[in-house]
N, C-alpha and C positions, 0 to 999 in steps of 0.2 A: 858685262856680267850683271852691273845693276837691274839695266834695262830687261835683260832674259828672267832676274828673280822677278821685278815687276809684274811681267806677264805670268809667269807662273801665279803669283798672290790675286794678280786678275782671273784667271782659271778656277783657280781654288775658293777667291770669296763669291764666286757665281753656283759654286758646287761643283766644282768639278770630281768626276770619280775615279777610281785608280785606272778604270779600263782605257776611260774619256784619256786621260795623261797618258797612260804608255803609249796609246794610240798616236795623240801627238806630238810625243819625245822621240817614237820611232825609238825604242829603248826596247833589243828584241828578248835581252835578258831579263826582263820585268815580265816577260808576259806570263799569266796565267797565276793561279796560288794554290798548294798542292796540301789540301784538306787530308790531316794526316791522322785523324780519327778513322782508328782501326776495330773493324766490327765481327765479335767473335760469333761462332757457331751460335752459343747458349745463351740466352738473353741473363742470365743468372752469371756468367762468367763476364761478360762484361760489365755488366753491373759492378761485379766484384774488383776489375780489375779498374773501372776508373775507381774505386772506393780506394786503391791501395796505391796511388800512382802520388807524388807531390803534386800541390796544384800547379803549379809551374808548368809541369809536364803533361798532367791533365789539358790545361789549356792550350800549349802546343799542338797536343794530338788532334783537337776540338778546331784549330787553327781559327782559336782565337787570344785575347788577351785579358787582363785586368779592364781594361777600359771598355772592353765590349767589341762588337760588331758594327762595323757600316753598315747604310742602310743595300749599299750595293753588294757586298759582300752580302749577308742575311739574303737578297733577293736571288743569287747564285747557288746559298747552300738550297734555297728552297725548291729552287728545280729540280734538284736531284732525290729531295727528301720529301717533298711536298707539302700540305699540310701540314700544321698541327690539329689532323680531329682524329676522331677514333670514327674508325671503323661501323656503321650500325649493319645492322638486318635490312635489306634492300625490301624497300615495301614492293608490292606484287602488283601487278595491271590487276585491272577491271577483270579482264579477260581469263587471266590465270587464275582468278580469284574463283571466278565464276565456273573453270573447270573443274577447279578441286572441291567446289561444293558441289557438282555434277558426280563428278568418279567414287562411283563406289560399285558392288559387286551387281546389285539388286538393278539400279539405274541403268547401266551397262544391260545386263539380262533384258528388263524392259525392252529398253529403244531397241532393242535388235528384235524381240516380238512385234513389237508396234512395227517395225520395218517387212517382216514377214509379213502381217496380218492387213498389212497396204496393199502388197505385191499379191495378195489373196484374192483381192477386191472386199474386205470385212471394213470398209471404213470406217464402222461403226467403235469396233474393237481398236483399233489402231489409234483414232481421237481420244478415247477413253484414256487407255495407254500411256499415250504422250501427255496426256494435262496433269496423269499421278506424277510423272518422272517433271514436267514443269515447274508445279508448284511445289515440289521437295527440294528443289534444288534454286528456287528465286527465294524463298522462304527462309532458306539455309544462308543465302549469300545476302539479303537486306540484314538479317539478325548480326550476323558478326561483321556485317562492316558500318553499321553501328555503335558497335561495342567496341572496334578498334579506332574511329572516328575519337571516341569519347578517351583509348587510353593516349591517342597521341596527342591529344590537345591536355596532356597529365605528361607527359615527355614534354612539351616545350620546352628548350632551355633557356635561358637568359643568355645573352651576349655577354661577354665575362672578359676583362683583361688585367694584362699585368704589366708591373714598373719594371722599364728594361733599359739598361746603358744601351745608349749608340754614339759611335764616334761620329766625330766631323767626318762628312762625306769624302772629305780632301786629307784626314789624316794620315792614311795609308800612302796617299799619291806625294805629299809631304816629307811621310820618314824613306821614302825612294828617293825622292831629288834631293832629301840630307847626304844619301849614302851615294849615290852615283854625281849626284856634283857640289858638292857640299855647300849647298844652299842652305841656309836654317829660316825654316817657315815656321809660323805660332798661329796654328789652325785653333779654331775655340776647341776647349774640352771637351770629352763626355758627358752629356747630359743624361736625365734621367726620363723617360716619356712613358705616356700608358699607349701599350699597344693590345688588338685584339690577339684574345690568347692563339688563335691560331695560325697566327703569321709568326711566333716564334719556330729556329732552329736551334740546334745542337750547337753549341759555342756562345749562345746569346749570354749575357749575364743579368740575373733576374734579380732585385731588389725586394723581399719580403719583406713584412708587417702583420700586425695581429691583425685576423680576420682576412686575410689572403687566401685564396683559392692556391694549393702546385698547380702551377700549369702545365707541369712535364718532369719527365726525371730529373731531378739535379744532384749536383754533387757540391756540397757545400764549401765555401771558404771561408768566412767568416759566420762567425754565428752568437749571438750575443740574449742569453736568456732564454732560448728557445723551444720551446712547446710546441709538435705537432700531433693534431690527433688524425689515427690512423684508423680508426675502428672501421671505415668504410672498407679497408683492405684486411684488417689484420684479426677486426672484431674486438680489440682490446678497448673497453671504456676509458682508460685513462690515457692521458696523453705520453705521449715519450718525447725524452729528454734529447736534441741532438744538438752535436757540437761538430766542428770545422775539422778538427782531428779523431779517426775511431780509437780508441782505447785497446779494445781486445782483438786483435789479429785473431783470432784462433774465428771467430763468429764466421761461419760460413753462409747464414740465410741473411740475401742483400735486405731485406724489410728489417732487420735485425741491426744493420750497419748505421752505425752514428751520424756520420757524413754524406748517408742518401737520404732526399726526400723524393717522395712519389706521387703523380700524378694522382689528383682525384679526394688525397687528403687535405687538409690544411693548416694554417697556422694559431694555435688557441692566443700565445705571448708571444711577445721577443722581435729581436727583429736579426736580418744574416740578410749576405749576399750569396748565391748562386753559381754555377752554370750549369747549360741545360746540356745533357748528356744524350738522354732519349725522346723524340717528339711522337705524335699518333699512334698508329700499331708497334712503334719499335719501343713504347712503355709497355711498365708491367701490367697498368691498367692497360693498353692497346693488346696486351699478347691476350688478356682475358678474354678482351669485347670482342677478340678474333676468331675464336674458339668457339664464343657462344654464337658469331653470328654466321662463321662457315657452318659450323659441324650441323648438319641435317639432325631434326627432335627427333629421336626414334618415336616409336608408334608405342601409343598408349594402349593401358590392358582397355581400356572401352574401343580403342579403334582395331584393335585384334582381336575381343572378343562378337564384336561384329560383323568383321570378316568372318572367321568360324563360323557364327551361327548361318552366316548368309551361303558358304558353301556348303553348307550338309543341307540346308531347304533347296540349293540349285541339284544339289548332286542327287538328292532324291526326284526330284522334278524330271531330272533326264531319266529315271530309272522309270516312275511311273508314267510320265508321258507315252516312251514309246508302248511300251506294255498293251494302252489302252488303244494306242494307235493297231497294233496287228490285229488284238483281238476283236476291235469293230470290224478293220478289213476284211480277215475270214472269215469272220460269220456272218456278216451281212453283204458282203462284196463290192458293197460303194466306199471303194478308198479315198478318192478327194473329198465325201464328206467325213470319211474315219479320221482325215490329215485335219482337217477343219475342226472336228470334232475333239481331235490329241490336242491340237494347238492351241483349245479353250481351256483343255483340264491342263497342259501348260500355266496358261496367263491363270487361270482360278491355284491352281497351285503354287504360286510365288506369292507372297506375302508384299502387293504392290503398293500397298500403301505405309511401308515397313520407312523409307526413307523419311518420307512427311509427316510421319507419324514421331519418327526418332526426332525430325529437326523443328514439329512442333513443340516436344515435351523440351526439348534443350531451350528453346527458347523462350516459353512459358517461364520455364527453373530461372534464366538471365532475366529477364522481366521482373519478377519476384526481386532477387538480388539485387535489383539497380535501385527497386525502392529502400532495400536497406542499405544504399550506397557502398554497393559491390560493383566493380566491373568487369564485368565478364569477356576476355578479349574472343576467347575462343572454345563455345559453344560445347565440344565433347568436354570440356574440363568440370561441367556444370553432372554428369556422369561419374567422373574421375575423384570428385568430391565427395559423391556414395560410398564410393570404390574403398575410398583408403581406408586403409588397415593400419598404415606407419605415418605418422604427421612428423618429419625432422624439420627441425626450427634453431634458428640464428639466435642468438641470445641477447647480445648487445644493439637497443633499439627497436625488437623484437618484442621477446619476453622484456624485457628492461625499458627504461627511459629515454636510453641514451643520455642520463642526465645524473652527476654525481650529485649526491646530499649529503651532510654530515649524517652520520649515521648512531655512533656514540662520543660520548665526553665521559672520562674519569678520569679518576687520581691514578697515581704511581700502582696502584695496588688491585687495578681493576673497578673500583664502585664507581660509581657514577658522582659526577663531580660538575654543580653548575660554576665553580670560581676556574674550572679549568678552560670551562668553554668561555667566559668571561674573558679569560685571559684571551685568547685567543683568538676571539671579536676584536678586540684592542688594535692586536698586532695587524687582522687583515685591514682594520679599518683605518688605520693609521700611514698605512705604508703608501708610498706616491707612486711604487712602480706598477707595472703591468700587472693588471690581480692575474694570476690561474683560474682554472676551476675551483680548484679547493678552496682560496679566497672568499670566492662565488658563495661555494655553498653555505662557509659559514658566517656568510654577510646575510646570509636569506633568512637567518636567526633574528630577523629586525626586532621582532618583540623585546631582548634583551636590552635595545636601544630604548623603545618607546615605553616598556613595561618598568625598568629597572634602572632607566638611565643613565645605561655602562659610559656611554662618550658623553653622557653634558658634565662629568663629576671629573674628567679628567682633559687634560691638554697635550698635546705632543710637542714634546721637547727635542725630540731628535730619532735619525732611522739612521741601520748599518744596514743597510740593501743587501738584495739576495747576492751571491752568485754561488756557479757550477761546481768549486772547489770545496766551500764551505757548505753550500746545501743546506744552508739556515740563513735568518734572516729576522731581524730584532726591530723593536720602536724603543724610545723612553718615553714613559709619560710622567705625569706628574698627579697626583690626585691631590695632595697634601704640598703647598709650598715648604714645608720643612726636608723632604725628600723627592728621590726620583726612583720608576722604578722601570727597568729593560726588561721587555719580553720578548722572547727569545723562541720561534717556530722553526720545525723543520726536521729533517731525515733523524729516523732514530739516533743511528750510529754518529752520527757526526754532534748533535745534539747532547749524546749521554759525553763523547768527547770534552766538548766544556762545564759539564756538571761536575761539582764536587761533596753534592749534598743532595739526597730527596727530600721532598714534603711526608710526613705520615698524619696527617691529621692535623694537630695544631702544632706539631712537632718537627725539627728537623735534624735529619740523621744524617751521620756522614754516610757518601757512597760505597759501602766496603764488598768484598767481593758478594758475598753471598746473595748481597739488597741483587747485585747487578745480573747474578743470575734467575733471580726472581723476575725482576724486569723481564728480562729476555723471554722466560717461559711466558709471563704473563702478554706480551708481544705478539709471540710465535702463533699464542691463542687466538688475537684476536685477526692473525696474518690466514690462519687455517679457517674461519670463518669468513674469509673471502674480502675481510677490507684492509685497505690503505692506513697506516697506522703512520701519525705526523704527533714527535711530539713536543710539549711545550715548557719552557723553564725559564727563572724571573729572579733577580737576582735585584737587590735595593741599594740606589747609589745616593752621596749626598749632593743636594740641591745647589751643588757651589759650581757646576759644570753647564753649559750650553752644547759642548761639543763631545760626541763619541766617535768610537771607532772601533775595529774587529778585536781588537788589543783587550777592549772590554768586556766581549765574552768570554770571560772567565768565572772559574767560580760560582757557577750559576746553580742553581735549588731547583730540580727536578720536580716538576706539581702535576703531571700528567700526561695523557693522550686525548686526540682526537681521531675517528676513525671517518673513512668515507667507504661508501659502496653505491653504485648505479641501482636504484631499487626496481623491484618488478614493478608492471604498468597493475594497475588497481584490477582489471581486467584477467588478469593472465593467472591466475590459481582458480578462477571461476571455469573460466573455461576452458583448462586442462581437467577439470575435474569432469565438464561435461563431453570432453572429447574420451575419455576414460570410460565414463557410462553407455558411451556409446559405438564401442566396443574398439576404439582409435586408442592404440600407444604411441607416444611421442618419447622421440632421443632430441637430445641438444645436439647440436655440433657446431663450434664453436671457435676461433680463433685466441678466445681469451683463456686464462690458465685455468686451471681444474681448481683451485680453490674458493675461485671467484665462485665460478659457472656451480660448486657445489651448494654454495651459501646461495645464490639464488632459485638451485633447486628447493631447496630446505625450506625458501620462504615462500613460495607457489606451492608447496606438498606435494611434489613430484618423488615417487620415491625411485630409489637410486640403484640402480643392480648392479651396475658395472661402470668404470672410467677406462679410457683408452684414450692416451696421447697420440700426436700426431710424431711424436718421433720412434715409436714403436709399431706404428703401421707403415714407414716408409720398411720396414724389417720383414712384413709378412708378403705372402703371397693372396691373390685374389683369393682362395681356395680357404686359406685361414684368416682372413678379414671378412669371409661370408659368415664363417661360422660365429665367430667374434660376436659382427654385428647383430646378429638374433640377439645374443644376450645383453648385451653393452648400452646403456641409457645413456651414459656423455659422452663424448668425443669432444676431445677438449685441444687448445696448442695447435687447432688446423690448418692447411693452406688453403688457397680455391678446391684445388685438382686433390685434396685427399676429401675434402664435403662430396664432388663431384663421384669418384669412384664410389664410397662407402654407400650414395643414393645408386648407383649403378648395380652393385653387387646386392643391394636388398632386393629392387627389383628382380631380381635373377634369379632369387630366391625364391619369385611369386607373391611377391607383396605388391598392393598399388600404394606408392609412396605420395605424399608428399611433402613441399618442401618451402618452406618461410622464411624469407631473409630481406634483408632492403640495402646491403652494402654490395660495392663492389664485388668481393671475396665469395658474393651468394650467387652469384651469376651463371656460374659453368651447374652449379648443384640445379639451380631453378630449370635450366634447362634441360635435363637431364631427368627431373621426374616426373612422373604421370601428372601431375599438379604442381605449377611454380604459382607461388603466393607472395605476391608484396605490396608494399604502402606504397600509399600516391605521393611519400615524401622521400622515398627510396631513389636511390641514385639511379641516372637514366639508364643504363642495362640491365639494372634489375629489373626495372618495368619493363624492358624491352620482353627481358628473357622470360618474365612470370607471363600464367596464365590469364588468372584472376588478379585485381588489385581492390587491395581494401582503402576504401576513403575515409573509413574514422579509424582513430586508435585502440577502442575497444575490439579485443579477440573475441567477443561471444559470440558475432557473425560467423565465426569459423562451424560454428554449432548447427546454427543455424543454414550453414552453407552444405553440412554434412548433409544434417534431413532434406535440405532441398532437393539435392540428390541423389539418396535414398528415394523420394515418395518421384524424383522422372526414371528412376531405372525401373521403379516395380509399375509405373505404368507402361514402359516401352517392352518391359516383358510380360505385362498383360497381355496386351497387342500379338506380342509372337507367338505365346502360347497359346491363345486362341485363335489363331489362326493356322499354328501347324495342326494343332490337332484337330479340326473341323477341318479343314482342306484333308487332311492323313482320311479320314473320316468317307467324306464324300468321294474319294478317288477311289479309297474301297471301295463304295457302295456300287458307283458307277463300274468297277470292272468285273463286280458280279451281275449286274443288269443285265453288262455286255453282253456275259456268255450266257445267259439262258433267257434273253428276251429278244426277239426277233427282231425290233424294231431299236433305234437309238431312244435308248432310255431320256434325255434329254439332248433336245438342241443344242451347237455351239451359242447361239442367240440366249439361248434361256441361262446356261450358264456364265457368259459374260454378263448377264443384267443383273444375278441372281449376285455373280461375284462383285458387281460394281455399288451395290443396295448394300451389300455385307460390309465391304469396307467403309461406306459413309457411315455406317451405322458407328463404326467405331472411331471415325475423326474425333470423337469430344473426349475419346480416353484421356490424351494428357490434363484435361481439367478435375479427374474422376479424385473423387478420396481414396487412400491408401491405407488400411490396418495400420496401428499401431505397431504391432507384433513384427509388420513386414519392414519397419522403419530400425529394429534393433541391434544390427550386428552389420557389416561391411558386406555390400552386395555385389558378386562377379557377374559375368558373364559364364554360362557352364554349358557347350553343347551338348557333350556327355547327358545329362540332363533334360534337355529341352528333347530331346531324342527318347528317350526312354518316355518322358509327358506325352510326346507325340504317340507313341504307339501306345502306351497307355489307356490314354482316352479318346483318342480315335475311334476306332472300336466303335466305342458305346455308341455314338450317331447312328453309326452303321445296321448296327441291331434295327433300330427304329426306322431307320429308311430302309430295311426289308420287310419290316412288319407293315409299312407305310405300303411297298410295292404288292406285297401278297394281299391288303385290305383290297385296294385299285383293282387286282388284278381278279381276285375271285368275288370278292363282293358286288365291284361294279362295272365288273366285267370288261377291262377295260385289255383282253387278250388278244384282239388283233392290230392289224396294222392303221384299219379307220378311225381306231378309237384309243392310236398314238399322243394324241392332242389331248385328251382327256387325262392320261396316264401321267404325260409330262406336266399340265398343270395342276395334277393334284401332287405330285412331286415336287415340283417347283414351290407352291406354298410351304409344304411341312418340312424340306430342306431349308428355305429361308430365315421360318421361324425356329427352327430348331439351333441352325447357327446363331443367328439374333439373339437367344436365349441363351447359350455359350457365353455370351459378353457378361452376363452377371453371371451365370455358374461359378466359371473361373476364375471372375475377378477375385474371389475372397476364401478364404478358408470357410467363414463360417457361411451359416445358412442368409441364400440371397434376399433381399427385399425386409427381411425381419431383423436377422442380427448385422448385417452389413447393407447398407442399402447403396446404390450410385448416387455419384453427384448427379443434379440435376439436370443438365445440357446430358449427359449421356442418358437418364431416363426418356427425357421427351423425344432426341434422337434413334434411340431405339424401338420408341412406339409408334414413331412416324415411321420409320420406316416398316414395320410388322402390319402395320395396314397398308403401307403404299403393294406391300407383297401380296396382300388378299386381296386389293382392289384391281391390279394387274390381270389376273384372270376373271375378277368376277364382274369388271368395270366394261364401259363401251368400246373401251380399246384394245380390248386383248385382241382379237382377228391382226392388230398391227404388228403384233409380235408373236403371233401364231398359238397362239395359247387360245382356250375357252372354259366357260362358266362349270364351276362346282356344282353338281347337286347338295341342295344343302342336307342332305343325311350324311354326307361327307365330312361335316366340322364338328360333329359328336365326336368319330372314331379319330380326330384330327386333335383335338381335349384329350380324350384319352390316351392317345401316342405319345403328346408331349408332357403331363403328367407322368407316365410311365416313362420315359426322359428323364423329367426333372428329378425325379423320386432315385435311379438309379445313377444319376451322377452324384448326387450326394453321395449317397455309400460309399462310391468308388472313390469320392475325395476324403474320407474319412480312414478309408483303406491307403491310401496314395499316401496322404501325409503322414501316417503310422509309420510307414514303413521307410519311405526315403524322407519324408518332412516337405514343407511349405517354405518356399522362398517367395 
């Protein structure tokens, strides 16, 4: 027997594991260990249900112990559970990357022209083609994978771990051979190690400390002083109190539950043991980062109103294409030049440089942004920033500090009272345990030290430390060796508890009922202005004692409060004020209570129309939370999934939302609006899930970010509007040619070169200045609109390239078919410059060149090309492109046509905006 325990203690001091032993005891009833944690449908039910189990029982299920986990054990549960990480958004190939900036309606259209116009033999057309659809979409893919380059190196996380019992290797293989041969083995203890957070399982037992990262869900069992702040999940600024046993049974919401902590918060004080309940996606943090990183971003109103506008230009295009296609056929009877001819006013009728044009102005707008250290992950958001109409925003870290301060100091009676905050420097400054926040903040008072003195005039005599029961917490000091005197901090009720007397002045009264209900009102005051109310009372002993104890607060003399509140960021009334002005409402929504989230609307000047808790929206239907939310400014007490829907259902509504947050709990809302916005100090799915991330803490960028995109929407609808309505324009023109000029009014060649001159002319739009006027109010997308502009001012061209045809045709006689050449090049000029001229028509409401002038890349642009148009036929090289020389009595009536132009599109924009207005 000796001899076999021997060998065993040889087994075990080498490490042996439990599997290593049963395997060589040949012990068939040892085999296997039967993990008896039982995993409910609802991550919220079991949550619940380890919160209400004994830990005894807890740990059975967990099948683990007090002592922890082997390390062989832990590497068994992890096969089955894997990780501890969460879940992210799976980055995308090259490849993928590189199609989704390709796909879009226009691109598509293109490459299938350019595919036709090959198999034509038009090489020419076909090259052109393909380098618009190139460079919109290499231009599109270099710009945000940039911007995503820059937000993942703002995700990098630290390697992170935590203190975790593990038992002797050999403890389990141990307490088997006690029980199957009653050997008694003395394997070393449990010890305690740091391990990386993500090699823990469910059953580990975790060792916390102040300044600890949760690593994962736990269910507590000891817990000694303990402060975790939750704001990343819950939004609440101040910390919450948890203990080993929950108090109230009745709490149904597990973040609510005493006894659980949650991945992703931490520890402010105190210290507890653990065990780990839930690891990776099976956390409440996992079920979050699961949701934001499956569920597909629905489509933004910028990527749907681009969509629209792109199929009412294609679905016109197939209407006018073939049109022009029959009617050349019949009346001139050369159909493959009619198909040649259709397939030009085709490609001249699609707006091809609509993609490069959209993915230049986005990325000019990111460019801008990144100087005011903005990151722009992805490019339409720099649109969507125009767009919004609703900015909802996170409050805590946000609008706020994330950082408590004392807020005020008075007496029993509400005034402000510097001997109370005196006091109460003392007591934080004095005490040896773990300060809180609160401590913090009124230690940050140092002037009272350096100014006044407070601690060189006195000594500390003795502390009654805090605890959970009592919820106060005392110093004696001494200022005067003739006496001593206890101050005494902490929870109203328990505090007024040991008073038997207030301060009034220089006075002291006893507490009788009516003082107490003064108090209380005056309390409840300062609870409804949104702070934490701690208060303070002091009580004079004599000098013949060194030692106290709880026995001694008694009796004590009420002298005041102290209040705390998380203040707004210096920032954040400024530029709610300017998000106001510019035509942007903002709602809070918020995790923390409606009293808080009030006081810090009060103090930014946000006013207030309506509050809605998150326990009377779990009561409504979509249908009445739509309506709700139009009117309702706070939203207060919320979970992830009620931020989440309330931004879903605004959308719905037809607002472009967006949406601000930097914790956890903002994660599923961020992704879910047309704009997620958050800090580069925002927890990693926040940034994952936002669009934009701001890198300083000042909000006036948001302002700024607005008009950025404002001034790329109204130049990318520059762009469209001058171009449907010039292309509406000349398709008319051309299918009245058609039918009453014998000959093809223009070549396919003339109209591809004339089309490919016209859109370079407008490449330098996104650099162009934008009215003031057009920067004021939230800009959509509106086909409806752009439809009605189109035929509008269509038209008008049209007039003038028939008065243009009737000059050519009766003046310079240009009626038959030899003197085709002549007709098309005096067409081809005053078509060119006429659209050319378009680009400042429509840029502006007001009058071109005088009251609104272009930016300068767009004048020189423009001018170069309006001669490269005159030089084409009147240069050595026209014969190359079938064109010939102007008579120059031709460029009088050629001033005067476009004169008579310019003169008549005024009117009509004077008439246009009267009537529908100027976007």
């Amino acid at each position: 027997m000796r001899l076999f325990k021997n060998r065993l203690l040889n087994f075990i001091q080498k490490g042996l594991s439990a599997r290593q032993f049963r395997r060589i005891a040949s012990l068939e009833q040892l085999r296997g260990m039967r993990n008896g944690r039982e995993m409910s449908q609802s991550l919220a039910r079991r949550l619940l249900s380890m919160s209400r189990l004994e830990i005894s029982t807890a740990l059975h299920r967990l099948g683990s112990c007090a002592e922890g986990l082997s390390h062989s054990e832990a590497d068994n549960k992890r096969l089955q559970t894997g990780p501890n990480e969460i879940g992210h958004e799976k980055p995308i190939s090259w490849a993928e990357h590189l199609w989704l900036c390709y796909r879009n309606p226009f691109n598509i259209l293109l490459t299938l022209l350019a595919v036709i116009s090959f198999v034509t033999e038009d090489a020419t057309a076909a090259a052109i083609i393909s380098a618009m659809v190139v460079i919109s979409a290499f231009l599109r893919f270099v710009q945000e994978k940039r911007s995503n380059t820059a937000a993942d190196r703002l995700k990098a996380m630290v390697s992170n771990t935590a203190t975790v019992l593990r038992r002797d290797p050999a403890k389990v293989a141990a307490a088997e051979a006690e029980k199957y041969f009653g050997v008694q083995l003395h394997p070393k203890p449990a010890k305690q190690m740091e391990l990386p957070i993500r090699e823990l399982v469910p059953g580990d037992i975790v060792v916390l400390s102040a300044g600890d990262m949760i690593p994962a869900d736990l269910r507590l069992f000891t817990a000694k002083d303990l402060f975790i702040s939750q704001a990343a999940l819950t939004g609440e600024s101040m910390p919450a109190e948890k203990f080993a046993v929950h108090k109230d049974a009745s709490v149904s919401n597990p973040l609510e539950r005493d006894n659980l902590c949650f991945m992703g918060t931490n520890v402010v004080s105190g210290a507890a043991t653990a065990v780990v309940i839930g690891t990776g996606n099976q956390t409440y943090f996992g079920s979050l980062a699961e949701r934001v990183s499956a569920s597909d971003k629905t489509l933004t109103q910028f990527q749907l109103g681009v969509n629209k506008i792109s199929w009412l230009l294609i679905r016109f295009m197939f209407v006018m294409a073939p049109l022009v296609l029959f009617i050349n056929g019949f009346t001139k009877g050369d159909w493959p030049e009619a198909a040649l001819f259709a397939l030009s006013i085709a490609v001249g009728l699609t707006p091809e440089m609509l993609p490069m044009i959209v993915t230049a102005a986005l990325a000019k707008g990111a460019v801008i942004l990144s100087r005011k250290k903005v990151v722009v992950k992805r490019l339409d958001a720099i649109q969507n920033f125009g767009a919004m109409d609703i900015l909802c925003t996170d409050k805590t870290g946000t609008l706020t500090q994330d950082k408590i301060t004392l807020e005020r100091h008075t007496d029993v009676f509400g005034c402000g009272s510097d001997e109370v905050l005196a006091m109460a420097y003392l007591n934080s400054y004095y005490q040896t345990g773990l300060k809180n926040l609160l401590d913090v903040a009124v230690l940050e008072h140092a002037h009272l030290n350096t100014e006044l003195g407070v601690t060189q005039n006195y000594r500390k005599v003795d502390e009654i430390p805090f605890d959970f029961n009592r919820r106060r917490m005392s110093v004696v000091v001494s200022e005067q060796e003739d006496h001593h005197e206890l101050i005494c901090k902490g929870a109203l009720e328990e505090v007024l508890a040991a008073c038997s007397h207030v301060r009034h002045g220089t006075q002291i009264e006893p507490l009788s009922a009516r003082l107490l209900q003064d108090i209380r009102n005056i309390t409840a005051t300062l609870n409804q202005d949104g702070l934490r109310v701690v208060a303070v009372a002091s009580k004079e002993m004599p000098a013949d004692r060194e030692a106290y104890g709880v026995s001694d607060e008694c009796d004590l003399v009420l002298v005041g409060y102290i209040a705390f509140l998380d203040p707004p960021k210096e920032s954040t009334a400024p530029a709610l004020k300017a998000l106001r002005a510019n035509g942007v409402s903002v709602k809070v929504l918020t995790g923390d209570n409606d009293l808080v989230t009030l006081k810090i609307c009060k103090e930014v000047d946000l006013q207030v129309d309506g509050v809605l808790l998150g326990s009377h929206i779990e009561a409504m239907s979509d249908q009445q939370l739509a309506e709700k939310a139009e009117t309702t400014t706070v939203f207060a007490k919320l979970t992830p999934l009620h931020k989440e829907r309330i931004v879903r259902l605004l959308r719905s509504n037809g607002h472009v939302v967006g949406f601000m947050g930097d914790g956890i709990n903002d994660a599923p809302a961020l992704r879910a609006a047309d704009i997620g916005i958050s800090v580069d100090s925002a927890v990693d799915i926040a940034k994952e899930a936002a669009d934009i991330i701001l890198l300083e803490k000042s909000l006036m960028v948001l302002e700024e970010g607005v008009i950025e995109g404002r001034k790329t929407f109204a130049n990318m609808l520059k762009y469209i509007k001058m171009t449907a309505s010039s292309n509406f324009g000349n398709v008319f023109s051309v299918l009245i040619a058609s039918a009453f000029i014998p000959f093809m009014p223009m070549l396919p060649l003339h109209l591809l070169i004339q089309n490919l001159l016209y859109d370079i002319s407008q490449t330098t739009i996104p650099f162009d200045y934008v009215d003031k006027e057009s920067l004021i109010q939230p800009q959509k997308w509106n086909p409806d609109e752009l439809g009605r502009f189109m035929i509008f001012f269509g038209p008008i061209s049209s007039i003038f390239d028939i008065t243009t045809f009737a000059v050519l045709w009766y003046v310079f006689k240009t009626n038959t078919e030899s003197a085709q050449s002549l007709f098309q090049s005096g067409w081809f000029i005053e078509g060119l410059l006429s659209q050319t001229l378009v680009v400042h028509l429509l840029r502006t409401r007001k009058l071109p060149f005088i009251q609104s002038s272009a930016a300068w890349p767009l004048l020189v642009m423009t001018a170069l090309i309006m001669a490269i148009g005159i030089l084409l036929p009147m240069g050595p090289w026209a014969h190359y492109f079938r064109l010939q020389a102007l008579p120059l009595a031709y460029f009088p009536c050629l001033i005067t046509i476009l004169l008579g132009y310019i003169t008549l599109m005024q009117v009509m924009k004077g008439i246009y905006a009267r009537r529908y207005g100027w976007q």
